[in-house]
LUMGURO-495692 format. One record per residue (C-alpha): residue number from 1; residue in one letter; x, y, z. Coordinates in pm, 1 decimal, decimal comma. Layout:
SITE    i  aa        xx        yy        zz
SITE  NUM   A         X         Y         Z
...
//
This chain:
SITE    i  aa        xx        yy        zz
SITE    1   X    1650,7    -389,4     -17,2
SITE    2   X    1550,0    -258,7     288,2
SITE    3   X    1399,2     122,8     186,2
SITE    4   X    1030,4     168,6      88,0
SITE    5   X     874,1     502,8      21,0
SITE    6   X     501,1     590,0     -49,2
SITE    7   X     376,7     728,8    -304,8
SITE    8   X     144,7    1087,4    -276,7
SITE    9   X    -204,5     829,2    -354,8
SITE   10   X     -21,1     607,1     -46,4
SITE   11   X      31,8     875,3     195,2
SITE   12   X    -348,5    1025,8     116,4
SITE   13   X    -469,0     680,0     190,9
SITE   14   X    -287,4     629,2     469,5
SITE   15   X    -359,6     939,7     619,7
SITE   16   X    -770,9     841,4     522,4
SITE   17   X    -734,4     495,8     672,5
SITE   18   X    -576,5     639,0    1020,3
SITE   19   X    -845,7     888,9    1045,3
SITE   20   X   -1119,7     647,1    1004,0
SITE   21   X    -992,9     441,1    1266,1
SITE   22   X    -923,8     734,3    1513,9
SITE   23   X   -1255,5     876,0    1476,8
SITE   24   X   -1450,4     517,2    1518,5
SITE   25   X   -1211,5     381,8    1771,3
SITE   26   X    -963,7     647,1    1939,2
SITE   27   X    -641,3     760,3    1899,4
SITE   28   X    -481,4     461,5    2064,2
SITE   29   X    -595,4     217,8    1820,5
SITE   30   X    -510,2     423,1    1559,7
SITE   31   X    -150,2     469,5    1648,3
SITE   32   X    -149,1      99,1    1666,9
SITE   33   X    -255,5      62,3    1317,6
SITE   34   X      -5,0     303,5    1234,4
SITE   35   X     254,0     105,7    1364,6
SITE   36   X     154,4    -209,6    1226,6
SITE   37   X     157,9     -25,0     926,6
SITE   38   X     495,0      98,5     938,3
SITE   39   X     622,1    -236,8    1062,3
SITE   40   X     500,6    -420,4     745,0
SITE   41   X     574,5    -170,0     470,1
SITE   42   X     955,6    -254,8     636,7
SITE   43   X     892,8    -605,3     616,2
SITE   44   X     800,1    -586,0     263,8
SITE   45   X    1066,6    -375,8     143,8
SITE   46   X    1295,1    -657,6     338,8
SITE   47   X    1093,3    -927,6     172,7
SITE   48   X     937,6    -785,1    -180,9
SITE   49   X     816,7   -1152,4    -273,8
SITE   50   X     587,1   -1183,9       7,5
SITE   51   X     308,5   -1028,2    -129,7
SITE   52   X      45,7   -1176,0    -372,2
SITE   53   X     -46,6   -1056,1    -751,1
SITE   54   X    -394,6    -976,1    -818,8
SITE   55   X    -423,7   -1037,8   -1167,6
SITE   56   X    -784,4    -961,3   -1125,4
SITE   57   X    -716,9    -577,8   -1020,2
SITE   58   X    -417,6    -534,5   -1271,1
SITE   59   X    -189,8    -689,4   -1529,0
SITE   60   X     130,6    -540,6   -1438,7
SITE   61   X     251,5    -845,0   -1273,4
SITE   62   X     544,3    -616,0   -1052,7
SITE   63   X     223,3    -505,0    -851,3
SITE   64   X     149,8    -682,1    -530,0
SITE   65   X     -92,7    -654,5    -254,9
SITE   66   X     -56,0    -761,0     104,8
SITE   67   X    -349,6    -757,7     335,6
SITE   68   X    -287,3    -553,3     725,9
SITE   69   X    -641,7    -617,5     853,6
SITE   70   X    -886,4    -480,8     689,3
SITE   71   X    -643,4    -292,2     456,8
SITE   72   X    -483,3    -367,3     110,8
SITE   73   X    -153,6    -244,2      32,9
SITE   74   X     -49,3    -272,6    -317,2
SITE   75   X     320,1    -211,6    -354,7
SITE   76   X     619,3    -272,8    -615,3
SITE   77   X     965,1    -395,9    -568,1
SITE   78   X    1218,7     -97,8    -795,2
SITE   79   X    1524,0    -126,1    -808,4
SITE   80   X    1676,1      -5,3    -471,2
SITE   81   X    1384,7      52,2    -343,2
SITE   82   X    1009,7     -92,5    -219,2
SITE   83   X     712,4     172,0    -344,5
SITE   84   X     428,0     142,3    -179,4
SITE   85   X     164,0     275,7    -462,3
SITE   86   X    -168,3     274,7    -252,1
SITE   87   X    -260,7     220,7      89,7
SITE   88   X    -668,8     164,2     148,2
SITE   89   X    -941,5      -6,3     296,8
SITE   90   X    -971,0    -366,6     123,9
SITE   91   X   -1388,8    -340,6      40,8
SITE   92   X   -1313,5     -49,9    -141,3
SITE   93   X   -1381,4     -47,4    -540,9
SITE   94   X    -987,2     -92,9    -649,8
SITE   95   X    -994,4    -104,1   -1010,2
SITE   96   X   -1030,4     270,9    -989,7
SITE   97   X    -734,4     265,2    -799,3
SITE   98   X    -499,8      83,8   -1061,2
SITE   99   X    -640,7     172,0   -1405,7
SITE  100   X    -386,0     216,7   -1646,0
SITE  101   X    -180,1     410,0   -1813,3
SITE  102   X      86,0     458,8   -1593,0
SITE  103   X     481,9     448,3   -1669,1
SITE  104   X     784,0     290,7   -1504,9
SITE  105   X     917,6     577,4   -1308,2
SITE  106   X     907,7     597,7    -968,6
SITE  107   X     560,0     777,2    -833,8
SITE  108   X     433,1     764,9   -1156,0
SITE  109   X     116,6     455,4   -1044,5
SITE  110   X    -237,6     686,9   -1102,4
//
């Protein structure tokens, strides 16, 4: 598997975690982040089974979470594909992030 794609609640955080750093530390640094962003969702979607569950955020064990500085990703493997379901800072409060109900299809994760 080598394709990922982000769901709407991953792109919004992404797009919230880039401008944080761009307005606190510059434009640079934030295209850096974005890259090192980039580069791991490919990783990930290369290696699904890197990630950790966090069976204190959520019970569906197909959800993992990978830490990119100070940032969670939590991500599933589907079937020909990696979805990345949210993308945001790791102090935040993430149980509003993954409350069920949700289905199985793709984009579907609250």
């Amino acid at each position: 598997m080598t394709d990922y794609r982000l769901t709407p609640q991953a792109s919004r955080g992404l797009r919230v975690v880039l401008a944080d750093v761009e307005d606190r530390f510059g434009t640079g640094l934030a295209r850096r982040m974005l890259e090192r962003l980039v580069r791991t969702f490919e990783l990930l979607a290369e290696q699904p089974g890197l990630g950790h569950a966090r069976p204190d955020l959520t019970s569906d064990s197909r959800v993992r979470f990978w830490a990119v500085g100070p940032n969670l990703i939590a991500y599933r493997s589907m079937q020909e594909s990696l979805e990345i379901l949210i993308v945001e800072r790791g102090a935040r409060d993430w149980t509003r992030f993954l409350r069920p109900p949700y289905d199985d299809s793709p984009g579907s994760y609250p």
